[in-house]
C-alpha positions in Angstrom: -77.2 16.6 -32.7 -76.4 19.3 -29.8 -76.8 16.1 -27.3 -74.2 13.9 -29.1 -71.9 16.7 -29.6 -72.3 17.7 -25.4 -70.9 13.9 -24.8 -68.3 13.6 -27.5 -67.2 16.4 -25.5 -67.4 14.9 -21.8 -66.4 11.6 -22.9 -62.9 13.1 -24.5 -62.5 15.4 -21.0 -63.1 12.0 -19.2 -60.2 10.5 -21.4 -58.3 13.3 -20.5 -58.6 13.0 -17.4 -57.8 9.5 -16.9 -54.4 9.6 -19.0 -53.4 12.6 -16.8 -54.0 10.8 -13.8 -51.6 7.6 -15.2 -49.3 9.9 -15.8 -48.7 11.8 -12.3 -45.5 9.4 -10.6 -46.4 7.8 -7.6 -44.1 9.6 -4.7 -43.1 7.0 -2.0 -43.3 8.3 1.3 -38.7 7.9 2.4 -40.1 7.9 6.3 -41.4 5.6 8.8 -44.0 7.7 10.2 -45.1 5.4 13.3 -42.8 3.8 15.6 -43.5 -0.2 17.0 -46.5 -0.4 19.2 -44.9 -2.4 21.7 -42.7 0.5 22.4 -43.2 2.6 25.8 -45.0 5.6 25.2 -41.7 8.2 26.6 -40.1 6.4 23.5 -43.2 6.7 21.0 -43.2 10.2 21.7 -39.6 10.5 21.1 -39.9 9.4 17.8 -42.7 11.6 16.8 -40.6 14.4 18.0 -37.6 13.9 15.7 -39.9 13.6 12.6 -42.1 16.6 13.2 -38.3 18.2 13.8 -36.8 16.6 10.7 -40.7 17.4 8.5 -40.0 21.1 9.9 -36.3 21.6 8.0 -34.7 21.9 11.7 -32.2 19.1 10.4 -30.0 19.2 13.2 -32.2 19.3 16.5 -33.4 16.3 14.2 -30.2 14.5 13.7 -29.5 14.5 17.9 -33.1 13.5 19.0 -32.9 10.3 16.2 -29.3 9.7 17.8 -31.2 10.0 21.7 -33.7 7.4 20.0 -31.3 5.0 18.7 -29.5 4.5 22.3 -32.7 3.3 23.7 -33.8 1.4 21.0 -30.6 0.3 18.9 -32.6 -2.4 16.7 -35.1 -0.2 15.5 -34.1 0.2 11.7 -37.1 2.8 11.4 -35.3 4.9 13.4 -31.9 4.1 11.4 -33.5 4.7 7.9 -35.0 8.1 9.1 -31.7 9.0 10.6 -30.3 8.2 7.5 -33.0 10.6 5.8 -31.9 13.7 7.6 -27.9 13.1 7.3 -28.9 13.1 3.3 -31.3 16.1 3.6 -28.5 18.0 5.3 -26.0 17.0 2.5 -23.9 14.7 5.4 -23.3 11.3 2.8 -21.3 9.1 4.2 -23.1 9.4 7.5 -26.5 8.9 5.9 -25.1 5.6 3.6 -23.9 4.3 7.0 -27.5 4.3 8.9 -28.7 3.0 5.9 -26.3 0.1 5.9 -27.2 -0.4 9.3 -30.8 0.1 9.4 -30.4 -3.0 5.9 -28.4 -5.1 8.3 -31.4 -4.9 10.9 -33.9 -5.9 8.2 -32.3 -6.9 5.1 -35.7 -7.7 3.2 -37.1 -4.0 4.2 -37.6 -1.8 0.6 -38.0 1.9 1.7 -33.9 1.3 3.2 -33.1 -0.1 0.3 -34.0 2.1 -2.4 -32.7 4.9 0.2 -29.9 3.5 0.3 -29.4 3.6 -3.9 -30.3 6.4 -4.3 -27.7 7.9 -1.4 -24.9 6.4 -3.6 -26.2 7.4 -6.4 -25.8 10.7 -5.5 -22.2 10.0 -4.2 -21.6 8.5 -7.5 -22.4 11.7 -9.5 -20.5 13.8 -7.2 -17.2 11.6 -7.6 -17.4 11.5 -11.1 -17.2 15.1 -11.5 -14.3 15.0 -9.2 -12.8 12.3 -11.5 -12.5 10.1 -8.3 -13.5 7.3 -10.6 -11.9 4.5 -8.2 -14.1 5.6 -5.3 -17.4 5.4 -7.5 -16.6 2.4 -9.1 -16.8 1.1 -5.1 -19.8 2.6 -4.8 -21.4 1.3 -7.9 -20.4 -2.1 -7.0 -22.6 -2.0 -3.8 -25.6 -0.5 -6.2 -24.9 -3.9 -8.1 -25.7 -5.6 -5.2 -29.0 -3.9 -4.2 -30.1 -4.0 -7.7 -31.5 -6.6 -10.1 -31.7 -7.0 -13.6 -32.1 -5.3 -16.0 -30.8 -2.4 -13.7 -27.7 -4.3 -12.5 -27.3 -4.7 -16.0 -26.9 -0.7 -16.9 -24.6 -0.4 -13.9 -22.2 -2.8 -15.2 -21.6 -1.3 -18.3 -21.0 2.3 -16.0 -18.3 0.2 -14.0 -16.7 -0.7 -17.1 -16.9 3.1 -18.8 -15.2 4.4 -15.9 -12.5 1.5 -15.3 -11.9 2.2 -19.3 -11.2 6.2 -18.2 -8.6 4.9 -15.2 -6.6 2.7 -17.9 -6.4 6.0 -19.7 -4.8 7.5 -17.3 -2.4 4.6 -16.8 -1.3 4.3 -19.9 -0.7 8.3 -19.8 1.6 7.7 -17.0 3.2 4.1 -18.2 5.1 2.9 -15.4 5.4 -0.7 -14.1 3.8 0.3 -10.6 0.5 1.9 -12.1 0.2 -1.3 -14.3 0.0 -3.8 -11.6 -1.9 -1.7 -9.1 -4.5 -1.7 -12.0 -4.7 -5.6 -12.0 -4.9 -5.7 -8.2 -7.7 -4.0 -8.1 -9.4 -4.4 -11.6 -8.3 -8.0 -12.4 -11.4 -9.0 -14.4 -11.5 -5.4 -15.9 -12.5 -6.3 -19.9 -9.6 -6.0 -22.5 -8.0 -3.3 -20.2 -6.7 -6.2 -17.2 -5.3 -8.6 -20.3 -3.1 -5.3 -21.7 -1.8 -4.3 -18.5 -0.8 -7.9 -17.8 1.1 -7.4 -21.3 2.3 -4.4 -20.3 4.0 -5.6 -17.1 5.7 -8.8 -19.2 7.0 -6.1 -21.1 8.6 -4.1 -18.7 9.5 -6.5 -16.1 12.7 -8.2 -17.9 13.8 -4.5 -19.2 14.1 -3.1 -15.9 15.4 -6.3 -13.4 18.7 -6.8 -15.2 19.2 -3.1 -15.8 18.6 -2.1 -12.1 21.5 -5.3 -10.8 23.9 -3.9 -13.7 24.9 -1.1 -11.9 25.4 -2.0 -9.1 27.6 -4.9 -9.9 29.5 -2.6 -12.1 30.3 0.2 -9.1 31.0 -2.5 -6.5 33.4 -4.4 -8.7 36.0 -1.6 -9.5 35.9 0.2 -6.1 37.3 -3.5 -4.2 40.3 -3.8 -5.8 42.5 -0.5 -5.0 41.4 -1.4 -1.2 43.1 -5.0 -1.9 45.6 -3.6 -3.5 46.3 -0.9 -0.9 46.1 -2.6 2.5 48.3 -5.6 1.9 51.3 -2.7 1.4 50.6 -0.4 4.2 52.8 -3.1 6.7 55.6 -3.8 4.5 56.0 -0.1 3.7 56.1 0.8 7.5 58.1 -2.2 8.5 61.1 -2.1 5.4 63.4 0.1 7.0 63.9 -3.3 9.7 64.9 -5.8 7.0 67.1 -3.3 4.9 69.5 -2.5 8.0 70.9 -6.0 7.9 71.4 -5.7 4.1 73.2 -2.7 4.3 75.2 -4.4 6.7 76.1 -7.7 4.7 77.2 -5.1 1.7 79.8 -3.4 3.8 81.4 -6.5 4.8 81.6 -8.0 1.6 83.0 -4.7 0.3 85.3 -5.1 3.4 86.5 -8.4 2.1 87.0 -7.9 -1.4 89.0 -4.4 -0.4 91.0 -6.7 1.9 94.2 -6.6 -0.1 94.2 -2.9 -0.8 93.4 -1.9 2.8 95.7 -4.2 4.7 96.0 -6.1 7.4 95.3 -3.0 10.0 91.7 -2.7 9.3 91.5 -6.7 9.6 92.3 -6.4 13.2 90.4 -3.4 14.0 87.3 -4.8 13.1 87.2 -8.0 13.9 89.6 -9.0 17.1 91.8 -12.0 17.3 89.8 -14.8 19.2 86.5 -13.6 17.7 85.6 -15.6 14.9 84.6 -12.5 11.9 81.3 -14.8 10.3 79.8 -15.5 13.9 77.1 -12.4 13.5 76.0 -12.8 9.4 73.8 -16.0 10.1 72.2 -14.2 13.2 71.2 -10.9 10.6 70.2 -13.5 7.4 67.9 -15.4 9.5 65.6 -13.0 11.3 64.8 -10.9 8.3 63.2 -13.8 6.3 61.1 -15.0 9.7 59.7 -11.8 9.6 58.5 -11.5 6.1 57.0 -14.6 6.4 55.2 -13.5 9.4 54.0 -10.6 7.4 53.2 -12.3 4.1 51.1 -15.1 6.7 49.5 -12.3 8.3 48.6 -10.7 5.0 46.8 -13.8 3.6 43.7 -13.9 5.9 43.3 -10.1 5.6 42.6 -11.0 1.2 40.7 -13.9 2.0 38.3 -11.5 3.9 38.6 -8.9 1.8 37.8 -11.4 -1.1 34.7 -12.4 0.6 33.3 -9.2 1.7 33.6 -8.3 -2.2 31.6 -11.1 -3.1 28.7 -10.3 -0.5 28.2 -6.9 -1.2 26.1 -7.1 -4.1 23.2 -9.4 -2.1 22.0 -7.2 -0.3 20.9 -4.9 -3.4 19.0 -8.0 -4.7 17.0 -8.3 -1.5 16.1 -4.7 -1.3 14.5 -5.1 -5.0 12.5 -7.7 -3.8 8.7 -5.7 -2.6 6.3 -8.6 -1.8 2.6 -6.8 -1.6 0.0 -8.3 0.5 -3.9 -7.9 0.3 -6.7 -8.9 2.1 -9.9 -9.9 1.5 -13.1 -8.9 2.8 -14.9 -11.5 4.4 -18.7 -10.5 5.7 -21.6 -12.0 5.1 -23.6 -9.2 3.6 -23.1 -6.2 5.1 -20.1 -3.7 4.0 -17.4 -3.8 6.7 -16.6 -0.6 8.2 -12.8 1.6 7.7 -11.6 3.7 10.5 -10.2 6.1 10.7 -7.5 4.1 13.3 -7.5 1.4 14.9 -10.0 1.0 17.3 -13.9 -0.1 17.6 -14.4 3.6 18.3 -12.9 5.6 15.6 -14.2 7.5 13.4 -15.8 5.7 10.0 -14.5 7.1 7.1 -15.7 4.2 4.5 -17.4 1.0 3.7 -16.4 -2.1 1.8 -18.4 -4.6 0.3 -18.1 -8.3 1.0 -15.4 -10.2 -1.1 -13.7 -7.0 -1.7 -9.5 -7.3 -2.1 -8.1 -3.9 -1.4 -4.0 -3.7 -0.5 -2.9 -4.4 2.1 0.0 -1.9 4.3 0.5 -3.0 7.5 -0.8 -4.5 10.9 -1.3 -4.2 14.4 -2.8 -6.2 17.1 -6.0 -6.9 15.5 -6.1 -4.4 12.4 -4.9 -4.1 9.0 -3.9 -0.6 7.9 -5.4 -1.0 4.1 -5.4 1.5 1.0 -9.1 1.6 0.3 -8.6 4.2 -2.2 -6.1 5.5 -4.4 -4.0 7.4 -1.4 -7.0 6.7 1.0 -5.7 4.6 4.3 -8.2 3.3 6.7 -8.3 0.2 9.4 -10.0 -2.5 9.2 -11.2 -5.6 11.4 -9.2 -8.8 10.8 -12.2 -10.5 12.2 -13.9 -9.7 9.1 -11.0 -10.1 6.7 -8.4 -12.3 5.6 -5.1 -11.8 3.5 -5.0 -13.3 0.1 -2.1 -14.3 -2.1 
């Protein structure tokens, strides 16, 4: 009985045993510890330098001797993906998801980069999120999506969507035709939330065109008139002391002639001499007074015809300046992410990544850049040999 009590007992410690040891997680080494073989031994040492430095917590003398490694050898995504390693040790993101990016593009099949890589953005993720940055980790998760398969991609989807559904929140908070169609321009397949913004901007759209012409029509219209009105005037006023001298004139002789018989013969002679016919000078002051009001009224004409016109083309140029046309472009890589800038050059700074087939807004251009939003109120540059604009 003692015996078959002794090995009920070391069978069950056995047991133990063996469901313990199923249970410990199998850690997966994040380092390449040995460099090529066909390397030359200055360069193999090198690299055993910067991971002894990087294994030792002396991140940054790490971080400059991987750099001194990569110059030599710039293919080596071994040296990329433990690069990568120390940037995300030291708490430096975006430089460590961008060695990883590069070290993938070097050897796209690789594992160990790849689940680096994840777990990088992960990270980023989680740190956005509690910032409420939600448009730069949806971007983020959309590169998980495409590192992942099922039934992971899956699970990320359904985060995209939980987060997209927190932006249309705040879009509806704010309600204005701009937020509205920037959230179809960059969430266009966005479930339920794309198909009530689209509604939304139908909506608003005919309320605010006619109401923001109206206006304007109505503040142009009554201001034209008193200039008509005034300018035509300002000539005749000035030049009617001219044509009411010879009127003044012809009603002093006609008073002259009917106070003939009264006066006498006297004032007869005194104003008009014998030999002088007395009518000779009326037809000379009747006749130029009329010539020059015709003048006038000729001159007059072209200056409302103008005036006429230039009332009728004021009101274009508000229609044109309501017209914004937006442009975007589309990212157009193979598989890698394509790099933003920090300006425009090969040699600037990078500041972000976009995946391939990405449409982000599009602000301006220069030479062979486009300046685009790749964030809300994020600018960056980016190649147009790797992107194309879209309608």
């Amino acid at each position: 009985m003692k015996k078959l009590t002794v090995w009920r007992l070391l069978i069950g410690i056995l047991m133990l045993s063996t469901w313990a040891c199923a249970t410990v997680p199998n850690t997966v080494n994040p380092y390449f510890e040995m460099p090529p073989e066909h390397m030359l031994k200055a360069e193999r040492e090198l690299f055993a330098l910067a991971l002894q430095q990087q294994k030792n917590n002396k991140l940054d003398s790490s971080i400059d001797l991987w750099k001194r490694f990569l110059t030599n050898n710039p293919r080596s995504f071994r040296g990329y993906n433990n690069l990568g390693m120390a940037h995300y040790t030291n708490d430096q993101l975006s430089p460590a998801i961008s060695a990883f990016e590069t070290g993938l593009a070097l050897e796209p099949i690789d594992s160990k980069i790849k689940n680096n890589l994840k777990r990088t953005l992960r990270f980023q993720v989680t740190l956005l999120r509690e910032n409420k940055d939600y448009d730069a980790a949806i971007h983020f998760l959309k590169r998980i999506t495409e590192l992942s398969v099922e039934p992971e991609r899956e699970k990320v989807a359904l985060e995209i969507e939980t987060l997209e559904d927190r932006i249309f929140e705040q879009v509806k908070r704010s309600n204005t035709l701009e937020d509205y169609e920037v959230f179809v321009a960059r969430y266009p397949n966005s479930p339920k939330n794309s198909d009530e913004a689209r509604r939304q901007i139908a909506r608003m759209k005919p309320q605010q065109s006619p109401m923001g012409e109206m206006p304007n029509m109505e503040e142009s219209s009554p201001s034209t008139p008193p200039d008509m009105r005034l300018e035509p005037f300002v000539p005749e006023s000035m030049e009617t002391p001219k044509s009411s001298m010879p009127d003044t004139v012809i009603s002093e002789e006609t008073i002259e002639i009917v106070a003939e018989p009264k006066m006498g013969s006297e004032e007869k002679t005194s104003e008009f001499p014998e030999g002088e016919p007395s009518m000779d000078p009326e037809p000379v002051v009747m006749d130029e007074p009329p010539a020059k009001e015709m003048e006038q009224e000729m001159a007059a004409k072209p200056k409302m015809a103008e005036e006429k016109s230039e009332m009728k083309k004021q009101p274009e140029p508000v229609k044109k300046a309501a017209v914004k046309p937006t442009k975007k472009v589309k990212i157009t890589t193979k598989t890698t992410p394509l790099r933003v800038r920090s300006d425009p050059s090969s040699k600037a700074e990078v500041i972000a990544q976009l995946p391939t087939a990405t449409i982000v807004p599009m602000l301006q251009e220069t030479g062979q850049w486009y300046q685009i939003e790749y964030m809300p109120g994020k600018k960056g540059w980016i190649s147009k040999r790797y992107s194309k604009l879209v309608n």
